[in-house]
FIGU-892825 format. One record per atom (N, C-alpha, C): y, z, x; atom name; residue in one letter. Coordinates in Angstrom, 2 decimals. Example, Ala and Ser with C-alpha at 12.3 -4.5 7.8 and 13.67 -1.06 7.14 Angstrom:
BEGIN
ATOM     north        up      east    a   r
ATOM     -5.69      7.80     13.19    N   A
ATOM     -4.50      7.80     12.30   CA   A
ATOM     -3.30      7.80     13.20    C   A
ATOM     -2.25      7.08     12.85    N   S
ATOM     -1.06      7.14     13.67   CA   S
ATOM      0.03      7.87     12.90    C   S
//
This chain:
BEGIN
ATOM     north        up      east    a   r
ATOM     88.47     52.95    119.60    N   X
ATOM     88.12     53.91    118.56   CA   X
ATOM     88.24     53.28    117.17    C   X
ATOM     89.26     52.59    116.84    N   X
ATOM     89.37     51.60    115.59   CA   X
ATOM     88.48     50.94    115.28    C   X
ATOM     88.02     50.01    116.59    N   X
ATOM     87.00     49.30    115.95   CA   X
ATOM     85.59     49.61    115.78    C   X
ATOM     85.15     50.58    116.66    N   X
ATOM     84.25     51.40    116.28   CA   X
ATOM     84.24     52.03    115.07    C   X
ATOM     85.41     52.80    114.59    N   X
ATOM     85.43     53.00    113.24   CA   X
ATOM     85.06     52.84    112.23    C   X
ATOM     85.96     51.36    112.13    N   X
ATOM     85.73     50.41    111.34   CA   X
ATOM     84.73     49.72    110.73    C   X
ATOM     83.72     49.23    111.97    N   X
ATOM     82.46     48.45    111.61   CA   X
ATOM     81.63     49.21    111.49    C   X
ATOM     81.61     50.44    111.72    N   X
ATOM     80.63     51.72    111.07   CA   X
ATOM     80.61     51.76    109.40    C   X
ATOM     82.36     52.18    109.05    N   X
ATOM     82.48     52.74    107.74   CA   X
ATOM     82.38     51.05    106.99    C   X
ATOM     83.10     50.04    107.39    N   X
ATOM     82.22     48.91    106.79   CA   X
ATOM     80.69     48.08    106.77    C   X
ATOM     80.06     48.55    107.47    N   X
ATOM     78.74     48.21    107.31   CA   X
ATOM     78.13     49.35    105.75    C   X
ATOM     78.64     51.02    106.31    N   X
ATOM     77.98     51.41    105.32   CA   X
ATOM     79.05     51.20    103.69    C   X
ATOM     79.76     51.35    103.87    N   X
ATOM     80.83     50.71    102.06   CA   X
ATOM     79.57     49.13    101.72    C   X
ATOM     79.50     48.39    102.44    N   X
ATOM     78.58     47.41    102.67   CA   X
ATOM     76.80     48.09    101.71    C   X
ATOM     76.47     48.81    102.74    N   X
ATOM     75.21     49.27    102.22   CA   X
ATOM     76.06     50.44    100.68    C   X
ATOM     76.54     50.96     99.98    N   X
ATOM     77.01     51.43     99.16   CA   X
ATOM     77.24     51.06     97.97    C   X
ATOM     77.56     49.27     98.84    N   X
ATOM     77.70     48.64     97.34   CA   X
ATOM     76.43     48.04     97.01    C   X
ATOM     75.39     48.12     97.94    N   X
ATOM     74.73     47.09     97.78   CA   X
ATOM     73.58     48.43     96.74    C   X
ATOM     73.93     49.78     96.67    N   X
ATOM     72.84     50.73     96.37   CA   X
ATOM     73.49     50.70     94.95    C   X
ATOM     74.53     50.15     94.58    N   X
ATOM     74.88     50.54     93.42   CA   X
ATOM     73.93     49.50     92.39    C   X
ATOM     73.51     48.19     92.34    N   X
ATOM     72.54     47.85     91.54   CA   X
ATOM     72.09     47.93     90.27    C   X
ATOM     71.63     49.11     90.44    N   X
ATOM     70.92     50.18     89.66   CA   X
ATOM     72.00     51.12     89.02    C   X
ATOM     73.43     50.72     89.13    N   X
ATOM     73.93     51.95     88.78   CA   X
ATOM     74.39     51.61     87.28    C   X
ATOM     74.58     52.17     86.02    N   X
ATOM     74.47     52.01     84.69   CA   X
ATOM     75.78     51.02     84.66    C   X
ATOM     77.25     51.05     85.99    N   X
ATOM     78.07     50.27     86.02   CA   X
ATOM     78.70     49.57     86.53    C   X
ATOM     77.47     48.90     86.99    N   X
ATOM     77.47     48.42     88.97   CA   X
ATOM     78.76     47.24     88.61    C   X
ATOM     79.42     47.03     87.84    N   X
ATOM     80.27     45.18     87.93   CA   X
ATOM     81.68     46.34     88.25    C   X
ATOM     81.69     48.20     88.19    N   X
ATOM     82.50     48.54     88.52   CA   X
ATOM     82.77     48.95     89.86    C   X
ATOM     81.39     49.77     90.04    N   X
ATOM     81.09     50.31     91.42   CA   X
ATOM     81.27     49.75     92.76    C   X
ATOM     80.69     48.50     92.65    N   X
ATOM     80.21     47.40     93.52   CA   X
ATOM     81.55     46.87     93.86    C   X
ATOM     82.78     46.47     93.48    N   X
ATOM     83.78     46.29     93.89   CA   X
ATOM     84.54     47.12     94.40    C   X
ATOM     84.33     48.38     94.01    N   X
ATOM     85.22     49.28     94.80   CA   X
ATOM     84.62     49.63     96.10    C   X
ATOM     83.51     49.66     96.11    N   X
ATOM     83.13     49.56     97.63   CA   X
ATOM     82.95     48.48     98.43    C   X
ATOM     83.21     47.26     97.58    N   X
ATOM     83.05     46.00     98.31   CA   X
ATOM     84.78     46.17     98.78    C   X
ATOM     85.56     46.53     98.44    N   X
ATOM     87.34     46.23     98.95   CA   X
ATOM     87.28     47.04    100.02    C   X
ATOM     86.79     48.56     99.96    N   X
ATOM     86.54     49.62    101.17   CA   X
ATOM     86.10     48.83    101.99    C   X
ATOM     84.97     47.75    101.82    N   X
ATOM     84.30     47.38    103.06   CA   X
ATOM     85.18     46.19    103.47    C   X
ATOM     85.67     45.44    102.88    N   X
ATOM     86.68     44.47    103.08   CA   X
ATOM     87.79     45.21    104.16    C   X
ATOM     88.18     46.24    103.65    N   X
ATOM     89.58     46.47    104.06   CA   X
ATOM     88.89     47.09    106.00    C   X
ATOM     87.99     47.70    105.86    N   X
ATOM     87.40     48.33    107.00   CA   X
ATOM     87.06     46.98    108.38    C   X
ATOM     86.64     45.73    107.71    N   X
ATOM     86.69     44.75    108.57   CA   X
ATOM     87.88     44.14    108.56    C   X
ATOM     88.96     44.33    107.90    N   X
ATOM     90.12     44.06    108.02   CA   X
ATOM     90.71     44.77    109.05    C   X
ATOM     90.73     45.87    109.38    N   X
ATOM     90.93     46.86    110.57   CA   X
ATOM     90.11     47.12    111.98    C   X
ATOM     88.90     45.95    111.57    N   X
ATOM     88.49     45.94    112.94   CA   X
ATOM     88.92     44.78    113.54    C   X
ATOM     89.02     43.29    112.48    N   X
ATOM     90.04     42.08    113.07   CA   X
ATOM     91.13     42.49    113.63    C   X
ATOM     91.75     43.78    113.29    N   X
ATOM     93.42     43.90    113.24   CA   X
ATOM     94.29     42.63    112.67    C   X
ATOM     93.51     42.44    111.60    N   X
ATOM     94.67     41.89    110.55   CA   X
ATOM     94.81     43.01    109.29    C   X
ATOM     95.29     44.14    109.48    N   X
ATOM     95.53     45.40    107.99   CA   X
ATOM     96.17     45.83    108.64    C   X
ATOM     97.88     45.81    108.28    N   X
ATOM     98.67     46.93    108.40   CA   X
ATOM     98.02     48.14    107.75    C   X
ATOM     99.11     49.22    108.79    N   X
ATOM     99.03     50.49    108.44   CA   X
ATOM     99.47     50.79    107.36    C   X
ATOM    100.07     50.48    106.32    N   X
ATOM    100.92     50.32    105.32   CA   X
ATOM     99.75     49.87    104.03    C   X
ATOM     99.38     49.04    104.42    N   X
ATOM     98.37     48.24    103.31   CA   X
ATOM     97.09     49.57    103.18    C   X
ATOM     96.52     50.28    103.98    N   X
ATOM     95.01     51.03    103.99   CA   X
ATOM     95.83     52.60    103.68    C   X
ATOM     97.29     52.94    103.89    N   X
ATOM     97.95     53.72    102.92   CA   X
ATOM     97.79     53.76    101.52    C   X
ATOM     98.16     52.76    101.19    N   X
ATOM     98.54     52.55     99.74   CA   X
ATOM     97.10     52.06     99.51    C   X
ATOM     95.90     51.84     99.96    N   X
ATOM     94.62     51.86     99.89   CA   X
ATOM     93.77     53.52     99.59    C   X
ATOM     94.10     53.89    100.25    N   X
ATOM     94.36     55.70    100.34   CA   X
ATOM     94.59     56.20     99.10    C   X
ATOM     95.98     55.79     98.29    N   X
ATOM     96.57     56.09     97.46   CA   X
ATOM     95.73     55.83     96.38    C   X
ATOM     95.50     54.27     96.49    N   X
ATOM     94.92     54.14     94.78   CA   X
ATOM     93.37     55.05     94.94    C   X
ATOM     92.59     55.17     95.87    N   X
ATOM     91.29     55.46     96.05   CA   X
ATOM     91.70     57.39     95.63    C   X
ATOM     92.46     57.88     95.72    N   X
ATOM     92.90     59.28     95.49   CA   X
ATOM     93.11     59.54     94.13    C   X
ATOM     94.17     58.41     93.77    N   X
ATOM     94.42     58.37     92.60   CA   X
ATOM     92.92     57.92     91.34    C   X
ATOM     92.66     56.98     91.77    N   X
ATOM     90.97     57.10     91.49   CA   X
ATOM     89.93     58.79     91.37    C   X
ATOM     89.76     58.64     92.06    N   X
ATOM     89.45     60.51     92.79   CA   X
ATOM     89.87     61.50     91.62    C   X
ATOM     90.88     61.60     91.56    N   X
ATOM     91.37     62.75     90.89   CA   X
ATOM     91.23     62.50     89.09    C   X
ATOM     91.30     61.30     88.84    N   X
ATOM     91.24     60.95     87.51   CA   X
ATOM     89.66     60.55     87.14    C   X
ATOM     88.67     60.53     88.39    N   X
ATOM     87.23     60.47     87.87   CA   X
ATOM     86.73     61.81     87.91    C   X
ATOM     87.50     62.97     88.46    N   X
ATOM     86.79     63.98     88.62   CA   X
ATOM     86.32     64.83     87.26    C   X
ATOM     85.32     65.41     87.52    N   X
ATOM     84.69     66.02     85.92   CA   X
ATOM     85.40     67.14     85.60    C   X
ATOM     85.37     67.18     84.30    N   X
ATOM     85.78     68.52     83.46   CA   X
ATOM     85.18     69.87     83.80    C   X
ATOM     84.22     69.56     84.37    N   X
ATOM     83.69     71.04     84.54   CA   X
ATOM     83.08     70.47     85.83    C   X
ATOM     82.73     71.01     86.77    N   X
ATOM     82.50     70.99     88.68   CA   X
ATOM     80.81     71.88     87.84    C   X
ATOM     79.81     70.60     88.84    N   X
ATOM     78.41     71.48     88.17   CA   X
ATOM     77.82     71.36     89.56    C   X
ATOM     78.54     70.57     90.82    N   X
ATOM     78.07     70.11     91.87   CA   X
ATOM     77.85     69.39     91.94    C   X
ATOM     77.21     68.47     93.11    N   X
ATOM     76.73     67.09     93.14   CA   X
ATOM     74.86     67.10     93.03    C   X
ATOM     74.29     67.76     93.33    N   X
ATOM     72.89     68.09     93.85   CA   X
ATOM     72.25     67.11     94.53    C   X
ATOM     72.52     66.79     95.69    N   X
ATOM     72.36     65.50     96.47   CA   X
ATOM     70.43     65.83     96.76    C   X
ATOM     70.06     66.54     96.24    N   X
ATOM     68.17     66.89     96.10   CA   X
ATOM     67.60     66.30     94.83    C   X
ATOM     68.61     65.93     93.77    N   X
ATOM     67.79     65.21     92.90   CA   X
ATOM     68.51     63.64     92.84    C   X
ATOM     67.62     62.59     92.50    N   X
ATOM     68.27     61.50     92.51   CA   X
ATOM     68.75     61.14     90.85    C   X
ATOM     68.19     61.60     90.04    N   X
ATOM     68.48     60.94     88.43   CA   X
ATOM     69.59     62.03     88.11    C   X
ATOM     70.41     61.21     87.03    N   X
ATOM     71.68     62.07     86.57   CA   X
ATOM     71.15     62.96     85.57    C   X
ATOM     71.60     64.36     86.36    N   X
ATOM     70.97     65.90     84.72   CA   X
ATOM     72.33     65.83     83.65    C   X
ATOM     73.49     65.46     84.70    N   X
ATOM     74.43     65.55     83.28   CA   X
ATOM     75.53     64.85     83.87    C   X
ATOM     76.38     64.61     83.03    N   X
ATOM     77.75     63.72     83.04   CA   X
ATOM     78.50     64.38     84.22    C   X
ATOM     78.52     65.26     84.25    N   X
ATOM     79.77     66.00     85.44   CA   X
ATOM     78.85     65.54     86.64    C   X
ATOM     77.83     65.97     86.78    N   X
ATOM     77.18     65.41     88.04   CA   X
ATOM     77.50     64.32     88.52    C   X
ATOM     77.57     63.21     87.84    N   X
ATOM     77.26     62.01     88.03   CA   X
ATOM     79.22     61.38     88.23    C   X
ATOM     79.96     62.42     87.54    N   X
ATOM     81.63     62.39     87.55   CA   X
ATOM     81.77     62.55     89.30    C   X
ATOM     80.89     63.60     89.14    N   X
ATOM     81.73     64.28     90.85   CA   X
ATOM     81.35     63.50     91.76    C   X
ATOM     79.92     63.07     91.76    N   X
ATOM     79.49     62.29     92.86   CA   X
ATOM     80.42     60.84     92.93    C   X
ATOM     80.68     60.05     91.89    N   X
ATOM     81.36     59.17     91.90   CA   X
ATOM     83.35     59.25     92.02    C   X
ATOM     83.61     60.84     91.89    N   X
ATOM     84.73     61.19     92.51   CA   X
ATOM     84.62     61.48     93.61    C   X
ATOM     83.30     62.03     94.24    N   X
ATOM     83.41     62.14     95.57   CA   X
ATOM     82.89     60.88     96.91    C   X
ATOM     82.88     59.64     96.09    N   X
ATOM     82.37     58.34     97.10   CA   X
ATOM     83.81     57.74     96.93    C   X
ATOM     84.75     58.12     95.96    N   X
ATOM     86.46     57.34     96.05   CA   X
ATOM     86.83     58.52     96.97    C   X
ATOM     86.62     60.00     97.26    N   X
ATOM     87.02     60.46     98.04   CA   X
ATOM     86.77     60.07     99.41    C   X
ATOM     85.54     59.84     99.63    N   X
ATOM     85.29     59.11    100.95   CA   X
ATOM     86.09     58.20    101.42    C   X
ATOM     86.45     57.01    100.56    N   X
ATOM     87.15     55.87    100.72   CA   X
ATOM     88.27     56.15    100.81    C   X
ATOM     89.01     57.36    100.42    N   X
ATOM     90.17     57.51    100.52   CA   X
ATOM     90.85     58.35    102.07    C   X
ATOM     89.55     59.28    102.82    N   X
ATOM     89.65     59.40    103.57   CA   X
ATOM     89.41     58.71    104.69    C   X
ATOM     88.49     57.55    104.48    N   X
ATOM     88.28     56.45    105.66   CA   X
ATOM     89.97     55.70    105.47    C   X
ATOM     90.08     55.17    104.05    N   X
ATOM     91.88     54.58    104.56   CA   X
ATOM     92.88     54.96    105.17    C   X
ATOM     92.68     56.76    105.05    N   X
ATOM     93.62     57.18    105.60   CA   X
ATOM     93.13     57.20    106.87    C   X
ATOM     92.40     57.68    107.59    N   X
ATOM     92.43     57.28    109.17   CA   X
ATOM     92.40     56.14    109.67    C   X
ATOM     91.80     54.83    108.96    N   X
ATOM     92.52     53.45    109.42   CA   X
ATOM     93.89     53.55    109.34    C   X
ATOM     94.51     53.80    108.59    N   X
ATOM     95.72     53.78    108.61   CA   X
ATOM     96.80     54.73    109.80    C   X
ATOM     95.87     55.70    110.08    N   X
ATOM     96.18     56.43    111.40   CA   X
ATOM     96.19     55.72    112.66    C   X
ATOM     94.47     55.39    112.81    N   X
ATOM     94.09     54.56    113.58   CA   X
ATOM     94.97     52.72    113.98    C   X
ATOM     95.48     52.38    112.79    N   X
ATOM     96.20     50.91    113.01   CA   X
ATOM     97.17     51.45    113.40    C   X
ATOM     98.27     52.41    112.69    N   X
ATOM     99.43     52.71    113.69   CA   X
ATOM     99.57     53.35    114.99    C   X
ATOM     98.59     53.82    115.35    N   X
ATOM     98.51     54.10    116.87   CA   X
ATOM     98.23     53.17    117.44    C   X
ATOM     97.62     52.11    117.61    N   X
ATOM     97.34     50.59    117.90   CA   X
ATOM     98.21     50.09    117.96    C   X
ATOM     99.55     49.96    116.76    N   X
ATOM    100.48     49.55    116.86   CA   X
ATOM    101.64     49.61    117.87    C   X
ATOM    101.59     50.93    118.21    N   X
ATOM    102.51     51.65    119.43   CA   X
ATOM    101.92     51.55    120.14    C   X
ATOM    101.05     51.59    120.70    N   X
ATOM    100.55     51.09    122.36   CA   X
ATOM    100.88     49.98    122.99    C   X
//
C-alpha cells in the first residue's frame, strides 16, 4: 500500500511542479512540490522515517494556514486565469494542503511498515 502510494502522489507532485512554469512564481512553487515529490520517493525506497514526513506535514500546514486568503471566494477550478487574489491564495493554500495530507499518511503508512 506504501509503495503504491507513494509513486502515485510522487509522479503527480512531479507533474505539479512541472505545471507551475507559467506560474507568476514558479522559483517558489516548483520547489515545494519538487520536496513533496522527493519526500514521496523517499517513502517508496523506504529510506523516510515516519518522523521526517511528520514534521513534513507540519511545515506544509503551517504553510497552508499562513497562505490562506483573507476572504474565502473559492477556488473555481472551471476557470483557468486568476479573477482575484483570494482565488489564486486558496488554490495555492489548498495544493500545501494536499501535501500536507499526503505527508501525513506516509507518515502513517512508514510507521505501520515499521511494526510489521
Amino acid at each position: 500500500m506504501r509503495k503504491t502510494f507513494s509513486i502515485i502522489f510522487g509522479l503527480l507532485f512531479v507533474l505539479f511542479a512541472a505545471l507551475q512554469y507559467n506560474d507568476p512564481d514558479p522559483q517558489v512553487w516548483i520547489p515545494i512540490y519538487a520536496l513533496a515529490a522527493i519526500a514521496c520517493f523517499m517513502a517508496y525506497a523506504g529510506v523516510g522515517r515516519w518522523w521526517f514526513f511528520v514534521v513534513m506535514a507540519v511545515m506544509y500546514v503551517v504553510a497552508a494556514v499562513y497562505q490562506w486568503p483573507p476572504v474565502f471566494e473559492g477556488f473555481l477550478f472551471s476557470e483557468v486565469g486568476m479573477r482575484s487574489m483570494n482565488i489564486e491564495l486558496a488554490r495555492e493554500a489548498g495544493g500545501l494542503a494536499i501535501c500536507a495530507v499526503v505527508m501525513s499518511l506516509l507518515a502513517v503508512l512508514t510507521r505501520q511498515s515499521i511494526r510489521r
